[in-house]
N, C-alpha and C positions, 0 to 999 in steps of 0.2 A: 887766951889772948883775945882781943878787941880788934875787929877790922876796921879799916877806914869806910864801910859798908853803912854800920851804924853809926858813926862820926854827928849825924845830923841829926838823932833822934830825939826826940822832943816829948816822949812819954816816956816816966818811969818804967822800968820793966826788971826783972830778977838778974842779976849779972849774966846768969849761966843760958840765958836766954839769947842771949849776945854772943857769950863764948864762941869763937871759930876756932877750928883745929887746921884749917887750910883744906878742910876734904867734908866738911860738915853738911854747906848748905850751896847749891847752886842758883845765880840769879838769873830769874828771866827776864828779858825786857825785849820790848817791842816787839809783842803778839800783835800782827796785822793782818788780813786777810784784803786783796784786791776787790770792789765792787761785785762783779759778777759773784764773785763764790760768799758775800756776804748773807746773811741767812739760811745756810746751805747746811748749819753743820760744821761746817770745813774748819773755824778756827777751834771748834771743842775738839775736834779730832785730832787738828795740831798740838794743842794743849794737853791733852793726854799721850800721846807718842813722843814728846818731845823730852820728858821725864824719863819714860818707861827703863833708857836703858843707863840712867843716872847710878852711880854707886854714894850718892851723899845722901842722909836721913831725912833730907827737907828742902823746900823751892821760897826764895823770897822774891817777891817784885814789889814794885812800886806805880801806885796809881795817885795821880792826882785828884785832889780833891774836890777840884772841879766838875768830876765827871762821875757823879753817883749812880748813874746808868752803867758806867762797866765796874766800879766797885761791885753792885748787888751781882753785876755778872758772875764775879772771881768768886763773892762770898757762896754762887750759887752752886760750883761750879770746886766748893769744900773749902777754901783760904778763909782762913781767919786775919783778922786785921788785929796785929800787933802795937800798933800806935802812929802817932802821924812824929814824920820827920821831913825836915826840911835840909837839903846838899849843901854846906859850903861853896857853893856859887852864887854871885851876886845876881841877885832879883830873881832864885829858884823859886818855883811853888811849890807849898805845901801838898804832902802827898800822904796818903795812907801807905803805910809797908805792912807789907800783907806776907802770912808763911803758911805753906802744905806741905803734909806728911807724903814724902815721897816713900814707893813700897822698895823692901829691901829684898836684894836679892841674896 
């Protein structure tokens, strides 16, 4: 089955790449870190703990296009960029949707 996740996707990709089973892939959104603790560490630190105790095989987020400073962040950081997709909202921006292999326990 197809979630309304990838509804907006705008790169081909294999069906089975898509597939959700409702326990597959967990979304992150809105990794922020307050000024003072920026360049600290603190949001790779979030970043990896916030996963760790996930039971799904994989993490998606979405990053705007806009912002190819924290793209190469994600990509640095193991996320592959899956394709760019755009939300059914009017005057959404294009975003890269990006996926990591979360480790299974």
């Amino acid at each position: 089955m197809h979630s309304r996740w990838w509804g907006g996707l705008l790169t081909d990709v294999p069906a089975d790449t898509i597939t959700e089973t409702g326990t597959r892939t967990y979304a992150l959104s809105e990794l922020m870190v307050r000024t003072p603790w920026q360049k600290t560490g603190t949001a790779r630190r979030l970043h990896d703990a916030l996963p760790a105790p996930r039971p799904e095989e994989r993490a998606t987020l979405l990053v705007v296009q806009d912002h190819p400073k924290v793209h190469a962040l994600y990509q640095s950081w193991g996320w592959q960029t899956l394709g760019d997709l755009r939300p059914s909202i009017l005057d959404a921006p294009l975003f890269h949707a990006m996926l990591l292999g979360l480790p299974q326990h």
